[in-house]
N, C-alpha and C positions, 0 to 999 in steps of 0.2 A: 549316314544317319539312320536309325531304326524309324522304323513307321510306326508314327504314335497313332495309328487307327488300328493296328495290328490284333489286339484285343477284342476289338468291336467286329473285325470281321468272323472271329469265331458265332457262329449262332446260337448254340447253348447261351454264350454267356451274356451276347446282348438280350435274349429271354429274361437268362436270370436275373438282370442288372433291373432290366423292365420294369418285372416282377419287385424287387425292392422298390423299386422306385414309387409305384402305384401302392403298394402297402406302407411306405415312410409318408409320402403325401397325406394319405388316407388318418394314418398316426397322427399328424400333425394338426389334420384339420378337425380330427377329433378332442384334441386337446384343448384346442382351442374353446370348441361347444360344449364340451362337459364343462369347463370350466367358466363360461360366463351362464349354464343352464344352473351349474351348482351355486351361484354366486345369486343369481336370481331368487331363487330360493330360500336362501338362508340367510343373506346380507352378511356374515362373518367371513371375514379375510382368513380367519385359520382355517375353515374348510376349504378352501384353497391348499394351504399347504398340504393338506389330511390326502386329498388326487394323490400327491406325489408322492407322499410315504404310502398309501393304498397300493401302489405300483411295483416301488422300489423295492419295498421291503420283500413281498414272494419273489421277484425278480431274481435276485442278490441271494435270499435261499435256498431257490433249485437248482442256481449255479455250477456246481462242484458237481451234483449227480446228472446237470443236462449235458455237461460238457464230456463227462463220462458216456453218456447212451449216444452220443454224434460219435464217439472212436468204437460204438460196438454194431449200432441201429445202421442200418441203409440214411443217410442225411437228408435224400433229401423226401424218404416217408415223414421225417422228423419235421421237414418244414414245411412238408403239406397241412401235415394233421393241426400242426400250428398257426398257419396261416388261416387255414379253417375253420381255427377253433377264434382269431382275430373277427372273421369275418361274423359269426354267430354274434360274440358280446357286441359287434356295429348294428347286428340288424338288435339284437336287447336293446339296445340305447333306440334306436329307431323308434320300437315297438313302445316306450315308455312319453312316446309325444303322441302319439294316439288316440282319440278317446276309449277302444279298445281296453286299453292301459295303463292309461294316467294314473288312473286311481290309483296305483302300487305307490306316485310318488308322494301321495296325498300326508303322509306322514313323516316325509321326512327324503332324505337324500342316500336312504342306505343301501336300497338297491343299488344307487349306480356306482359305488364305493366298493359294492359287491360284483360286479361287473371289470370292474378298473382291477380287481385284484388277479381275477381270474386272467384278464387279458394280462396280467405283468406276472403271472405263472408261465402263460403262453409264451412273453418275450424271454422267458428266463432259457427256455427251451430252444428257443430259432435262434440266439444269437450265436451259440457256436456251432450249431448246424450249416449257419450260414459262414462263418468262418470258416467251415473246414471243407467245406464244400465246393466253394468257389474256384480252390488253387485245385482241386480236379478238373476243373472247364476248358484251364489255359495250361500252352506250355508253362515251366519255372521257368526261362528267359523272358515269358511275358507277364511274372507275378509286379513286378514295378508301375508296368503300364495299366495291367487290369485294373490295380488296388487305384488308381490315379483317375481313372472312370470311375469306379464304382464311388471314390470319395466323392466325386462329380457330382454325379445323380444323385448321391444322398445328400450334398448342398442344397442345391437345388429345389430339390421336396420341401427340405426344412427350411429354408427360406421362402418358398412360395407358399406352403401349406397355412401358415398362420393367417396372413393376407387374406388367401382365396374364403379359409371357411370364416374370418370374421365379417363377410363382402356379403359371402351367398347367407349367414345366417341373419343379418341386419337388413336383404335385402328381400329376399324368399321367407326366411323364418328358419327356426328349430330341425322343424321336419324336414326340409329339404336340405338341409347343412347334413344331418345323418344318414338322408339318404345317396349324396353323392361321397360321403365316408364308406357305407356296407358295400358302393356301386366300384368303387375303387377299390378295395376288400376285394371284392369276388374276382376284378381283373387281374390282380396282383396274383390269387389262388392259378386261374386258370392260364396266367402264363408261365408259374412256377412248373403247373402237370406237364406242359410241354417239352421242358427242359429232358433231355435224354439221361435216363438214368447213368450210374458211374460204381464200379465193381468197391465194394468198402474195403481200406486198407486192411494186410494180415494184420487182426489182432494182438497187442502188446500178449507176452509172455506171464502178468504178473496175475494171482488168483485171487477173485473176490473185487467187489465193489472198492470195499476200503482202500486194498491195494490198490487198485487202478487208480483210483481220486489220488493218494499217496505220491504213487509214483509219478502223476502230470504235476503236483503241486513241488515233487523234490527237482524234477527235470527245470521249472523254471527258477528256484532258489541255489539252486547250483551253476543254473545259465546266466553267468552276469552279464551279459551282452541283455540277452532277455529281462533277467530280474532291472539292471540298471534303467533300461529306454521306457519299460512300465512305473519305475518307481518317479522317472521325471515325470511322465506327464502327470502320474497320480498330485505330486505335490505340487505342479503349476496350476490345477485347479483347484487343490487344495486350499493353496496359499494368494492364487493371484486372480485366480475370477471375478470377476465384478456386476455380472449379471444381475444377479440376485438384488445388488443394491443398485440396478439401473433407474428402475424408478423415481428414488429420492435424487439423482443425480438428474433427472429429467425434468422434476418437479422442483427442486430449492435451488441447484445449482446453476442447471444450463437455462430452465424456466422455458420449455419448449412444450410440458403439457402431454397430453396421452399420445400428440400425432407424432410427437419429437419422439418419445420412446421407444413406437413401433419402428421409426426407423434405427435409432439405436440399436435397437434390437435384432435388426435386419443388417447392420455393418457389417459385424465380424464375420456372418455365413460372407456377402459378397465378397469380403476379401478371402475368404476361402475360395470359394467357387473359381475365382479369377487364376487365385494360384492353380488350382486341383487341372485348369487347362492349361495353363501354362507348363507343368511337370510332365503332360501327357506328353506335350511336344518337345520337350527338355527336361528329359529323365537325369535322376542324381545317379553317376557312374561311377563319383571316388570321394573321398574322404566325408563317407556317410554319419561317422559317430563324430567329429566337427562341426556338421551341416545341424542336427539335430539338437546339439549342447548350443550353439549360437541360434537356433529354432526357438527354445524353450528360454533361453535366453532376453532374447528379445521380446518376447511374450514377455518376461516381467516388466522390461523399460515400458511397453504399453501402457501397462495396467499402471506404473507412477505415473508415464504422462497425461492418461486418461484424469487420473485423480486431483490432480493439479491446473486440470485447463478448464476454462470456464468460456469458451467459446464453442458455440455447437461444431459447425464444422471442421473442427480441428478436432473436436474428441468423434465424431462423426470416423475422421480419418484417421485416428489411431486405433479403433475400433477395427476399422477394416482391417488396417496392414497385421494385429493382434490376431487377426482369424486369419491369413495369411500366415503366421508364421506358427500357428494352432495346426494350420491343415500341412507343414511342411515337417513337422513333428506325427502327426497322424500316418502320413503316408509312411516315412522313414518309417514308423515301429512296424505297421503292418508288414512292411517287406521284412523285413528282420524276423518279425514273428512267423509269417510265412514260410519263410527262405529255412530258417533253422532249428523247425519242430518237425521232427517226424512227421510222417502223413498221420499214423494211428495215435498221436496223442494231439493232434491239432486241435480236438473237439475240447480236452481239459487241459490246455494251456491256454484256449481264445476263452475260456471260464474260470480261470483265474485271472486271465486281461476282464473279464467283464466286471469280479466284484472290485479287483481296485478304481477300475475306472469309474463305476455305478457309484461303488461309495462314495467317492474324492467328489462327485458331481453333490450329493445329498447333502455329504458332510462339509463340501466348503461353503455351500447356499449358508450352512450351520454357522460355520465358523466367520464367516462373512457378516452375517446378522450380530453377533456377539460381540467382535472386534470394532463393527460400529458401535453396539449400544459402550462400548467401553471407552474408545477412541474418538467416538463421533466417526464420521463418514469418511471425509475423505482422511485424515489419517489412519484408517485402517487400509483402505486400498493401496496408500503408499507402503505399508506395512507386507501387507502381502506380495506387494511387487522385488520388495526388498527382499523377501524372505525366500521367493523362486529364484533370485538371483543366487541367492545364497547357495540356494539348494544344488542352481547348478555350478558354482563355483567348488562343492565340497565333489561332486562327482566328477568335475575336470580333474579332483587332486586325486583322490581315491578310487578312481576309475578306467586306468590306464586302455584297460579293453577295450572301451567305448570310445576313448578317448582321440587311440590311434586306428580304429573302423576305417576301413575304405570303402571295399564293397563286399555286398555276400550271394554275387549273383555268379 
């Protein structure tokens, strides 16, 4: 049996793993604060949504050209200067609870709108830095196991982070909810500087910007193994998320109130997490494009059963197993995606994985809202479960490659 610690004892990569981990935390628990600081404020529920288009949209723009500068730049300058430049707009947020600074917000909420964008410039930059970066840390026999920790830790964060900074802001205040956001910021920075630099792969052959973006975006439309495993998951969130309309399900249906929601909301990471340890210890070794199409699969039965049950802990529990079979679809692509991109175009293939995935997250919240106000509530979710299954029923037919996957290690 392989030793599923195997990854952890590389050093770099338990750093770098660290290092995310302290800056996803950090993300998270900032999300949180902006969001009930912006709320404060202005008492309108759409500047709430206005955060996440704030974010999304530079994000999802500099995609194509960050994921190009990770196949040409040193990666991990790329995610210092990024992380540092994370850590800056934490201490701006910091600096606007101050009396130093308040005044800025005395007029309105647009600095930190200004803030959030520049930080989702930043993220649009680290994320395929940070993808193409990683699989230099570990051997390729150990890219299954690393990806299986690193989905760990980033559980973890994003399950913990909401909690922690709604706890420390309700309980401390404003100020110190930011301040231990910048304090984990700069830990994140400084355990990234430690990580031991790694030689940049030779350069692709092709001349010019355009080309280069060209060529990572023909490399994953021509790779159906690749193009297939991103277009699932884009349209299981697309079509079968339910987040978005967790609220009204918390509030009219299950009638559990703000406390039920957070935990709601808290499900589907622990049945992630659960899984993301269990695959460390029992890695997928054969018939990977089966595992993934019944992954994604399952993910829709959830999101009907979800729709349909009117008991908390039963939708509590389909919740969970729903991010369970989310985080068995995650790990699959990333190995996939790992395993068969070039090292020199990883940076613009993990940046065309970012705008499908970035979008399908924006655009299903969209589509989610719509198909309720059209369907009412829970027949949209059933809708949408329907329609991932569909989805993956057309790819079992038309996708023989995936189909018969075993492994690509």
């Amino acid at each position: 049996m392989s030793n599923p610690y195997a990854a952890l004892q590389i050093r770099d990569f338990r750093l770098f793993i660290s290092a995310r981990f302290c800056v996803t935390l950090a993300i998270q628990i900032q999300a949180v604060v902006v969001g009930w600081q912006v709320y404060e404020i202005t008492r309108d529920p759409l500047s709430l949504g206005l955060i996440g288009l704030a974010e999304a949209v530079p994000s999802i723009a500099v995609s194509l050209y960050a994921g190009h500068l990770a196949d040409i730049v040193q990666r991990k300058q790329i995610i210092i200067i990024t992380m540092s430049t994370l850590f800056v707009c934490s201490l701006t947020l910091l600096s606007f609870t101050t009396d130093i600074a308040s005044f800025i917000l005395q007029n309105g909420v647009l600095p930190i709108y200004i803030v959030i964008f520049i930080s989702g410039i930043a993220r649009g930059f680290i994320t395929p830095a940070v993808f193409s970066f990683m699989p230099q840390l570990v051997p390729r026999e150990l890219y299954q196991n690393a990806i299986s920790w690193n989905s760990t830790l980033w559980e973890m964060a994003s399950i913990g982070g909401p909690p922690i900074g709604g706890l420390i802001y309700g309980f401390f205040g404003i100020t110190a909810a930011y301040s231990i956001d910048a304090s984990l910021m700069l830990m994140g920075v400084i355990l990234a500087m430690t990580v031991a630099n790694r030689p940049l792969p030779a350069i692709s052959e092709e001349q010019g910007i355009i080309e280069k973006i060209k060529a990572g975006l023909q490399f994953v439309f021509q790779n159906k193994i690749i193009l297939n495993a991103i277009s699932l998951d884009l349209f299981a969130v697309l079509f079968g998320g339910a987040v978005a309309l967790l609220p009204i399900f918390a509030d009219q249906i299950l009638g559990v109130g703000k406390i039920g929601l957070g935990f709601l909301r808290s499900a589907p990471g622990i049945g992630a997490v659960l899984t993301a340890v269990y695959l460390t210890h029992n890695p997928i070794k054969k018939s990977m494009g089966k595992i993934l199409l019944c992954a994604v699969g399952g993910f829709g039965v959830c999101m009907i059963l979800f729709a349909v049950s009117t008991n908390f802990w039963l939708s509590m529990g389909v919740l969970a197993i729903s991010g369970a079979f989310d985080c068995v679809s995650v790990i699959v692509r990333g190995t996939l995606l790992q395993t068969l991109t070039p090292e020199n175009m990883k940076g613009r293939v993990s940046a065309v994985n970012n705008i499908f995935i970035g979008s399908s997250n924006e655009i299903g919240a969209f589509e989610s809202g719509v198909t309720a106000k059209l369907f009412k509530v829970v027949p949209s979710v059933i809708i949408g479960g329907a329609m991932t299954l569909l989805v993956v029923g057309i790819t079992t037919w038309r996708a023989p490659a995936i189909r018969k996957l075993e492994n690509v290690n």
